[in-house]
Each structure stands twice: as structure tokens, then as C-alpha cells.
C-alpha positions in Angstrom: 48.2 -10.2 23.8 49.3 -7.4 25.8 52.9 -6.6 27.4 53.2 -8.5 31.1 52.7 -6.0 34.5 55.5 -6.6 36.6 55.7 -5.7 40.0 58.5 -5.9 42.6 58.9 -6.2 46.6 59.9 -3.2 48.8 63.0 -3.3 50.2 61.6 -1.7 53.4 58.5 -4.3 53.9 60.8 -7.6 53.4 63.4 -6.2 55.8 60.3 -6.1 58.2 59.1 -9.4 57.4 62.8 -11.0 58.3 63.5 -11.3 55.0 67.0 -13.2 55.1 67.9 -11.6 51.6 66.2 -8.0 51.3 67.9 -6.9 48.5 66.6 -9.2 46.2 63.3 -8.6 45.6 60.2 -11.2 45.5 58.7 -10.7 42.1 55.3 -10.9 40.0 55.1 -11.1 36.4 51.4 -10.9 35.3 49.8 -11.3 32.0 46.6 -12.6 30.6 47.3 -16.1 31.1 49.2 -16.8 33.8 51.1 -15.5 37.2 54.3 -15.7 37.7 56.1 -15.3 41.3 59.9 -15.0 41.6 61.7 -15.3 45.3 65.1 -15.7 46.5 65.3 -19.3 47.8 66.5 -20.2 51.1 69.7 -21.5 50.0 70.4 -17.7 48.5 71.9 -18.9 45.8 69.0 -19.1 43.3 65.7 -18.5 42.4 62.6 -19.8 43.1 59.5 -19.5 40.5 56.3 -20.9 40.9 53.4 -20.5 37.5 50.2 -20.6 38.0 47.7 -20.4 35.0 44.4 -18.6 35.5 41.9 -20.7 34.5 43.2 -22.6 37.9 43.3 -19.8 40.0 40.4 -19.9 42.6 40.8 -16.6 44.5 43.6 -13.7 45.2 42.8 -12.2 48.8 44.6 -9.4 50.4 45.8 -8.9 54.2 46.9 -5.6 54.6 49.2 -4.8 57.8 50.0 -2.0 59.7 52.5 -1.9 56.7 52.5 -3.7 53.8 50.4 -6.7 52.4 50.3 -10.3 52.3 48.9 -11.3 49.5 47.7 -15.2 49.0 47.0 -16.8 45.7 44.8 -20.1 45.8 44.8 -22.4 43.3 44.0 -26.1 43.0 45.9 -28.7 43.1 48.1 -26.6 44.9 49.4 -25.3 48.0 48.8 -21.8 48.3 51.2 -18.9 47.3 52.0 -16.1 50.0 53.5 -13.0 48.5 54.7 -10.2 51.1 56.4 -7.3 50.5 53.8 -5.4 48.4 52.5 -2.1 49.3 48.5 -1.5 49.9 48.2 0.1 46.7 50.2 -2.6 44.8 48.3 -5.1 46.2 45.4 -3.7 45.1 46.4 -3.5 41.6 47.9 -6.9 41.9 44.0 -7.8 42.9 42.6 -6.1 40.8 44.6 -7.2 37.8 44.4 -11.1 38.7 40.2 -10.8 39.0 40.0 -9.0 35.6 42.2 -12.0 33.8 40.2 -14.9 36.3 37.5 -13.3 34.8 38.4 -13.5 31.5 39.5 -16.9 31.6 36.2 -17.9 33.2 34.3 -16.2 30.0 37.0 -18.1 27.6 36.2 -21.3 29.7 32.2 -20.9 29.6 32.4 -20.2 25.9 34.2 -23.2 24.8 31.6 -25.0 27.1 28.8 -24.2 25.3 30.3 -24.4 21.4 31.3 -28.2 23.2 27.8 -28.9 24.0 26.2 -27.4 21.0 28.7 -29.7 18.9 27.5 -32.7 20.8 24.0 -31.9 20.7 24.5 -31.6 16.5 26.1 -34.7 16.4 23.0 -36.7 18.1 20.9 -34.9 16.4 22.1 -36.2 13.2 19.5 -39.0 13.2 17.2 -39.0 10.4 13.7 -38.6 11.5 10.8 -39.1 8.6 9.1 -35.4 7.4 6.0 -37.5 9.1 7.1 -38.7 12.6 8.2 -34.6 13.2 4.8 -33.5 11.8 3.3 -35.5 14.1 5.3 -34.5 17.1 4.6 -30.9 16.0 0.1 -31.9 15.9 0.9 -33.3 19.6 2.2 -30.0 20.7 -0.4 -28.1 18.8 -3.3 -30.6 20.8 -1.6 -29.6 23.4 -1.7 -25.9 23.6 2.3 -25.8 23.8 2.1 -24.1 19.5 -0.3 -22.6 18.3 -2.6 -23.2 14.8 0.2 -20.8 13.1 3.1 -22.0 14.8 2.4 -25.7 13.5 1.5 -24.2 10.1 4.7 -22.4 9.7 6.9 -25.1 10.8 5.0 -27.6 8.6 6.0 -25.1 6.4 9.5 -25.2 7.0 9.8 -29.0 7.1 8.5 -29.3 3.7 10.7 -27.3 2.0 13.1 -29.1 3.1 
């Protein structure tokens, strides 16, 4: 698993947004799993964090400004997350970064679909079916047209040597 990217706020771009504590940053902690976003709460006192993993993550769209970004992070099940502050570069990478993992997760996702259908195919198709009632299936096909004369031979073949 690789090291996290984090990157932080400007200064300059929350002061514009009426940020009611600039000097504390609003922070995103990325690695191959999950988000993470860090703001100052309204109370001032403490910190916010909201977690999102990316196998829920739906879509990361950027608004670029005159200056800065807004960058919003949809998700399901919840609301979702606006992040300002960022540069247009920044937000870029942030984009960038979050389709690459989404991405990834989706593969991860797909994967473990299939091995879970294949699994339950194998378990149905533990039946045990007579050497006969599958060479007959396999002389309806050839009658057919769907196998041909050496098709049916060679998996005649195979079912007898089993």
C-alpha cells in the first residue's frame, strides 16, 4: 500500500471564501482506499472529519473560479462533500488521484464479482449427471449444427476418460 497524498487549503482562497478561521487549513488525506477531509468546525474549537471509502464514491467534479476551486465529492448514502480552498492545479491532482483509486476499486469490485459468480455456478453444477444423459445432450447439439462431427468426438472423448 503506498504512503497517503495530503493536500492542504490556501490561506489566500479561504480568506476569500469568508473562511471564519483561515489559518487553519481544510485538509485531504488520500490513499488507495479511502478520502479523508479535515475542516475547522464552526464552533473553532475542533475538528471536523468526514471518511469516505472509494468503492462508495460516485463522482469527484471540479468548479474552478476566478480563483480557486470548489471541489465536490458525491457519495451514496451521503450528503455531498464541498471542499474549497484548493488551487486549479491541486484540484486537478485531487481529481485526478480520486478517479485512478475509484477506478481501482471498481476493478477490485468487478473481480470479486465474477470469482462470486463462478463459485456459485461450481456449486450448482455439482450435480451428478450420467456419462449418458451428457452424451446425449452433446448428439442434440451435434444434430443440430451448434458442434461439429469432431467437436462431439473429442468431447465424447473427454467424458470417457473421465
Amino acid at each position: 500500500m503506498s504512503e497517503p497524498v495530503i493536500f492542504k487549503s490556501s490561506y489566500f482562497l479561504r480568506t476569500l471564501n469568508k473562511d471564519l478561521n483561515p489559518f487553519t487549513p481544510n485538509v485531504l488525506v488520500i490513499d488507495e482506499e479511502h478520502i479523508e477531509f479535515k475542516r475547522r468546525n464552526w464552533h473553532l474549537i475542533s475538528e471536523d472529519t468526514e471518511t469516505l471509502h472509494f468503492k462508495n464514491i460516485t463522482g469527484v467534479t471540479v468548479d474552478s473560479h476566478m480563483l480557486g476551486t470548489t471541489i465536490t465529492i458525491k457519495s451514496t448514502g451521503t450528503d455531498p462533500i464541498l471542499v474549497r480552498g484548493f488551487w486549479k492545479k491541486e484540484a486537478k491532482e485531487i481529481k485526478e488521484l480520486c478517479a485512478k483509486y475509484i477506478a481501482l476499486q471498481n476493478q477490485k469490485n468487478s473481480g470479486e464479482a465474477v470469482a462470486n459468480s463462478l463459485a456459485h455456478a461450481m456449486r450448482g453444477s455439482t450435480r451428478n449427471l450420467s456419462v449418458a444423459d451428457e452424451l446425449s445432450k452433446l448428439r442434440t447439439l451435434m444434430d443440430q449444427g451448434v458442434l461439429t462431427r469432431e467437436e462431439f468426438e473429442e468431447q465424447k472423448r473427454k467424458l470417457l476418460q473421465d
